[in-house]
C-alpha positions in Angstrom: 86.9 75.2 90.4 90.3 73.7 91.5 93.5 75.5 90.4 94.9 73.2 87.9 99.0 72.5 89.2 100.5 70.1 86.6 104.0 70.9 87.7 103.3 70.3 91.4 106.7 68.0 93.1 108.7 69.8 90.4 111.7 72.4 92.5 112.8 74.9 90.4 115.7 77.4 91.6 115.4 80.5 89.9 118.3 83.2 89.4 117.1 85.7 87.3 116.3 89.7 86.5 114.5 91.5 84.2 111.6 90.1 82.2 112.9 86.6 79.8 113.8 85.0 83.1 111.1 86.1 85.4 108.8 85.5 83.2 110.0 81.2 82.5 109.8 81.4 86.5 106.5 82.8 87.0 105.2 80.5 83.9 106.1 77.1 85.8 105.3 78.8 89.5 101.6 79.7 87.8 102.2 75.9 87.0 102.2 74.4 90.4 106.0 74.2 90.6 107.4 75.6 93.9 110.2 78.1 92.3 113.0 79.7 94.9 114.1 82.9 93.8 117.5 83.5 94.6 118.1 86.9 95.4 120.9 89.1 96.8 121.0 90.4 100.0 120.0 92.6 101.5 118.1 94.4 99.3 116.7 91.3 96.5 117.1 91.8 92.5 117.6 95.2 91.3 114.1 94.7 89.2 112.3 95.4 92.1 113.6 99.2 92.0 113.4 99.4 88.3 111.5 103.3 87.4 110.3 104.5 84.2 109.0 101.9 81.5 110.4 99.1 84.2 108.5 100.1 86.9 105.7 96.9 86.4 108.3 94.1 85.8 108.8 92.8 89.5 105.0 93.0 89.7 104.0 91.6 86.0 106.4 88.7 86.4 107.4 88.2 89.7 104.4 86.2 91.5 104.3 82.8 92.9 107.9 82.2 93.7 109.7 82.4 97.2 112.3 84.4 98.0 116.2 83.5 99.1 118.0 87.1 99.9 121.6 85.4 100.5 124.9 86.4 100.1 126.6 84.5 97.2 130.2 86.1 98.0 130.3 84.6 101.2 131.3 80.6 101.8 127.8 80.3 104.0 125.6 81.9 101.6 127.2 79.8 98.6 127.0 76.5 100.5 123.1 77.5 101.4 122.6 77.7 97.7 124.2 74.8 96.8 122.4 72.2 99.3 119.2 74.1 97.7 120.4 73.3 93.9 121.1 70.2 95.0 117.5 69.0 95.6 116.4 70.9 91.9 114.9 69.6 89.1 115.7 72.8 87.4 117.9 75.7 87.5 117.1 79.0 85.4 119.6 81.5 84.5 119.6 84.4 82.4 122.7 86.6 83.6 125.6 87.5 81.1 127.6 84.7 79.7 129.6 83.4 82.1 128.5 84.7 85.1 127.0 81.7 86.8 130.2 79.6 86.0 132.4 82.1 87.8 130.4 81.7 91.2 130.9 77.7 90.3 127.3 77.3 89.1 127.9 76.9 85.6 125.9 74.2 83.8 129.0 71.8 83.5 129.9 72.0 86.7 126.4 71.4 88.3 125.5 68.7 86.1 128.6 66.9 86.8 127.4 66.6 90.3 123.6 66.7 89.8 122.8 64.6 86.4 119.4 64.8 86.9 119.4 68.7 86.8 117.7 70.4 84.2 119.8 74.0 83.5 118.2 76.5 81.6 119.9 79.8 80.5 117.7 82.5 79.0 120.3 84.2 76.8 120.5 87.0 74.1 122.0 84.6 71.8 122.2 81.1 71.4 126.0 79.8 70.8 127.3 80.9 67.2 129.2 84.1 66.1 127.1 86.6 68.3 126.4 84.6 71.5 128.5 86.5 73.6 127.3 89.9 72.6 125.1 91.8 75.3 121.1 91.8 74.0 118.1 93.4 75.6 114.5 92.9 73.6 115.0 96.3 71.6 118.5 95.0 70.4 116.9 92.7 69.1 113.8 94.0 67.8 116.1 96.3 65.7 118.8 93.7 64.3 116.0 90.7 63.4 113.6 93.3 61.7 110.3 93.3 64.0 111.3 97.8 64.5 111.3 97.7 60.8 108.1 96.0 60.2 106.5 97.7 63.2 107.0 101.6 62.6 106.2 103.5 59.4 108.9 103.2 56.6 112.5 104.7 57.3 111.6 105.1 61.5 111.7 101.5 63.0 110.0 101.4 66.4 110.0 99.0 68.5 107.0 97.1 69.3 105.0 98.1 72.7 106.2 95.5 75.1 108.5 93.3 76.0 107.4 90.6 73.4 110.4 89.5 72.6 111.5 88.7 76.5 107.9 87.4 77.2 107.9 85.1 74.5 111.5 84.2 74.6 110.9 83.1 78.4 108.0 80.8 77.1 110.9 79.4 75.1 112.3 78.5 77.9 109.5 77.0 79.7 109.2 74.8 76.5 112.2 73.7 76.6 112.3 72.6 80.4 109.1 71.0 80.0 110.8 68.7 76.3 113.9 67.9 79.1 111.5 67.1 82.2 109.6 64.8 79.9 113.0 63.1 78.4 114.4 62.8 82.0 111.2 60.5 82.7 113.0 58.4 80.0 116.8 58.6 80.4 117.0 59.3 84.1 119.5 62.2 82.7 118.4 66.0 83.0 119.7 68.1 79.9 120.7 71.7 79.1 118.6 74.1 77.9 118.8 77.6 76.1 116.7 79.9 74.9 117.8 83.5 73.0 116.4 86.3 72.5 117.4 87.1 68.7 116.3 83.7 67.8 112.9 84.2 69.2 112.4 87.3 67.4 113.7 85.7 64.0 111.1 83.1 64.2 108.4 86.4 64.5 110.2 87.0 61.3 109.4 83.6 59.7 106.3 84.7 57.9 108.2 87.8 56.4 110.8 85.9 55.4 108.6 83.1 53.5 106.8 85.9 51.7 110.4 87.2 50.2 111.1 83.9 49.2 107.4 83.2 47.6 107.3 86.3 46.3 110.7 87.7 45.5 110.5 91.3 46.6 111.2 92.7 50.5 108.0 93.1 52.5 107.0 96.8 53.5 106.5 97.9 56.8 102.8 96.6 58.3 102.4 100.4 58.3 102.1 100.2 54.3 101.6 96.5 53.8 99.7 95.8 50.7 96.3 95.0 51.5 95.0 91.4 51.6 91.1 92.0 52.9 88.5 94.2 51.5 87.8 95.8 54.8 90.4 95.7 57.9 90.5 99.1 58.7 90.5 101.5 62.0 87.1 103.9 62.2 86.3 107.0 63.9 82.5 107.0 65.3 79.9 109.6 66.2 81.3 110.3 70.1 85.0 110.1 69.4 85.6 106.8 69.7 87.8 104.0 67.4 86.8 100.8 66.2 88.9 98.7 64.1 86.5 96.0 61.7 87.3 93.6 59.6 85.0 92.3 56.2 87.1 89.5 55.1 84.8 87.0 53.7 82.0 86.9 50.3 79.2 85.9 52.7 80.3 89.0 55.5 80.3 91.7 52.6 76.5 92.0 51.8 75.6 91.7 55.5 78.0 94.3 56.1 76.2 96.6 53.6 72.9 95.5 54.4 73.2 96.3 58.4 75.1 99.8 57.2 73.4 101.3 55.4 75.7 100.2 52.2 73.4 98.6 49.7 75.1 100.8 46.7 78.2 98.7 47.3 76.8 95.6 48.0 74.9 95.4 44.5 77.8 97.1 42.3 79.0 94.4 40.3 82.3 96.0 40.2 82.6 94.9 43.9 81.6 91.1 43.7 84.2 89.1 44.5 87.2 89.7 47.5 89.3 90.5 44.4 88.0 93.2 43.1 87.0 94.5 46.6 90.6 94.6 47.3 91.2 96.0 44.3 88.4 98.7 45.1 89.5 100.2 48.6 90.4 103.7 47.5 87.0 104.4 46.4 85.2 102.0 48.9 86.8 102.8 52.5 85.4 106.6 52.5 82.2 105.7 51.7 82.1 103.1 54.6 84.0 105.3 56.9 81.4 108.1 56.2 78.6 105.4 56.9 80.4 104.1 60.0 81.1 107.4 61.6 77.4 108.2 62.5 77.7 105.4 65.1 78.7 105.5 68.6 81.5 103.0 69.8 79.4 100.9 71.7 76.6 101.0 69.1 79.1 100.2 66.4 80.7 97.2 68.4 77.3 95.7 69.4 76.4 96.0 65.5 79.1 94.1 64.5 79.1 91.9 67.5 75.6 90.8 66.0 76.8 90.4 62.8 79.7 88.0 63.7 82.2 90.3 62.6 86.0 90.8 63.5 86.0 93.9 65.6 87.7 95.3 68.2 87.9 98.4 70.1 91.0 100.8 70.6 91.6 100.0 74.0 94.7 101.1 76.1 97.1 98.5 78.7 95.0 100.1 81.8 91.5 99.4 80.2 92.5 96.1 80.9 91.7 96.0 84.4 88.1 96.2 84.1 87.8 94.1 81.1 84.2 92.2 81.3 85.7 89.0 79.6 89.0 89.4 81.9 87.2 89.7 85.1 84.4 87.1 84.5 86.7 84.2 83.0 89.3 83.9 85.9 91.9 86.6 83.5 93.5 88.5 85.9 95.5 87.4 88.8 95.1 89.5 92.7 98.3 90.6 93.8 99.7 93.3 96.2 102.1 95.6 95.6 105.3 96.3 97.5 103.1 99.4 99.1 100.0 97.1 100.0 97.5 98.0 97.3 96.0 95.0 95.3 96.0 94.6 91.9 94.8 92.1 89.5 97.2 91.4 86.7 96.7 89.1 83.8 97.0 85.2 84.6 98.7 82.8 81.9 96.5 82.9 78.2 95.8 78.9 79.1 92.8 76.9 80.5 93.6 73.0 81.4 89.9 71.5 81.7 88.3 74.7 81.5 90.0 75.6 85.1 92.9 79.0 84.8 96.3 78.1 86.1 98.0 80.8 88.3 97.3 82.7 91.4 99.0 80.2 93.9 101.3 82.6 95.5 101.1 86.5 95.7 105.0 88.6 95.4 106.7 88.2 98.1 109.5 90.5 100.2 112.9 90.8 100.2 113.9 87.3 101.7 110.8 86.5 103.0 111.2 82.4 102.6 115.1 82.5 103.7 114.0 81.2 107.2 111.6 78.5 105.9 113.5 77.5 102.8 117.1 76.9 105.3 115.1 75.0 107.8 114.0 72.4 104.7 117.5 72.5 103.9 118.2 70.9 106.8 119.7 74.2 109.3 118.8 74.4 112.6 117.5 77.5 114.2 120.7 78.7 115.8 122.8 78.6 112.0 119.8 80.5 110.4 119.7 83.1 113.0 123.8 83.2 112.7 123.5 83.5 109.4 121.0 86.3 109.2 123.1 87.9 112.4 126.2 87.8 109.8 124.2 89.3 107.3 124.6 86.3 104.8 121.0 85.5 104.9 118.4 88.3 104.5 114.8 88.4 105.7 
């Protein structure tokens, strides 16, 4: 099956570190859009020599682009990157406020000479009376409440990935795509921002509208009052955990009836959701003592059968060899900076049944510098005297 590339004619120029950035870039990259990153030379975007929880951000978001190692400090290495925004459709930013408008590549002054440019700036903030505060996604995870609703009560704890810089990035990516489509319209390209503490505040939304409906502070998901009669984490025979849901009047008695739990099922104490809700102190041991003489996999094919919500416990690097993953075009190969292939996830979309994504593997340090001047229109003798004068790398 064809790889679907929607975006395909559209140049994006991409200056960016970290995850909320990378990740808009790799989105419309998976795309079809040809993306340049823009990297310094000699040695590219500190990202790629991130250690500790950082280590898999070059690798998780950095696929499918091209790579410009040029030095912006010198007049050569600004004037290459200017010819190359010049023939953009968009520009994506996400670099401290101000930063791009000191090297002259601020949105005003880009647009003024490129009206058709779409500018995107993936911020912490979007402009009001924190914008030019410093955020990273566990700033704010803590200020918008998702490390309050996440850890147990009194220890807020952030959630497990970058959600916050993922999702803000697809932000982004909406947003470009809103301006691409209105440029078809106007002619005019437009400016577009995405922030970080906005994105988690509309995580928030849900919270927020049970406060108002209800008038009293939701608790921590840790000690949220239960809605279902069953949604519950299990232990089984060999160790393992399963986590099951029993959310429905017609699930319940095929629930008991496969487990063993007809004493429940017939109590007329436990008929409706209600009063199962109601019931769960004296219910859940019973079913976790029923439960518990399963294996995992016995358990999970059970309830498989049954059309039940169920799930395992699984861990990040489980992932990998994932049946569903690996048989519906999930995972993206890749090789590492060292040379070992990987497959990491591909974007959570099908267009026509067909899984965007996989186009271009990461590349090295300046590894399109060469290719990507010679479009630009320099001849073989200025790119060599530019890589000679250490202004281009690669």
């Amino acid at each position: 099956m064809t790889t679907p590339t929607p975006l395909r004619g559209i140049r994006v120029v991409e200056f960016t570190h970290m995850v909320m950035g990378p990740t808009a870039g790799m989105v419309l990259a998976d795309l079809g859009a040809e993306v340049v990153k823009v990297e310094p030379a000699p040695d590219g975007g500190t990202t790629r020599r991130l250690t500790g929880s950082g280590t898999g951000f070059h690798a998780a978001f950095g696929r499918g682009r091209r790579s410009l190692a040029v030095d912006m400090k010198s007049p050569e290495g600004m004037a290459l990157v200017r010819r190359l925004v010049a023939r953009a459709d968009v520009l994506i930013e996400n670099f401290r406020p101000g930063a791009m408008a000191k090297l002259g590549l601020g949105v005003a002054q880009l647009r003024a000479a490129h009206p058709r440019l779409v500018y995107c700036s993936c911020k912490g903030f979007l402009p009001g009376p924190y914008e030019h505060r410093t955020a990273l996604d566990e700033v704010v995870q803590m200020m918008g409440g998702l490390a309050y609703m996440t850890g147990p009560e009194g220890r807020p704890l952030r959630a497990g990935s970058s959600v916050i810089d993922i999702m803000g990035g697809l932000s982004a990516v909406i947003g470009i795509l809103a301006a691409l489509k209105e440029r078809e319209a106007t002619g005019q390209g437009g400016e577009v921002q995405a922030g970080l503490f906005e994105t988690v505040a509309l995580l928030m939304a849900q919270h927020m509208a049970q406060a108002a409906i209800t008038g009293a502070a939701p608790p921590p998901m840790s000690v949220r009052t239960p809605a279902w009669p069953v949604y519950d984490i299990f232990d089984t025979e060999d160790g393992g955990q399963v986590f099951i849901g029993v959310v429905t009047d017609t699930q319940w008695p095929a629930f008991c009836d496969a487990f063993g739990l007809g004493a429940l099922a017939a109590d007329p104490k436990l008929a409706t959701k209600t009063q199962r809700v109601a019931a769960r102190g004296r219910t859940l041991p019973v079913i976790a003592d029923a439960l518990r003489g399963w294996t995992k996999a016995a358990l999970m094919a059970k309830c498989e059968a049954l059309g039940l919500p169920f799930a395992p416990i699984g861990t990040p690097a489980e992932l990998f060899d994932d049946p569903h993953l690996q048989g519906s075009g999930g995972l993206v190969k890749l090789t590492l900076p060292d040379g070992r292939a990987v497959s990491l996830p591909a974007l959570p979309v099908a267009l026509d049944g067909a899984r965007p994504g996989g186009a271009g593997d990461l590349r090295p340090v300046g590894a399109d510098g060469a290719s990507v001047a010679a479009e630009l229109g320099y001849t073989e003798a200025e790119i060599a005297a530019l890589r000679g004068a250490g202004v281009l790398a690669g």
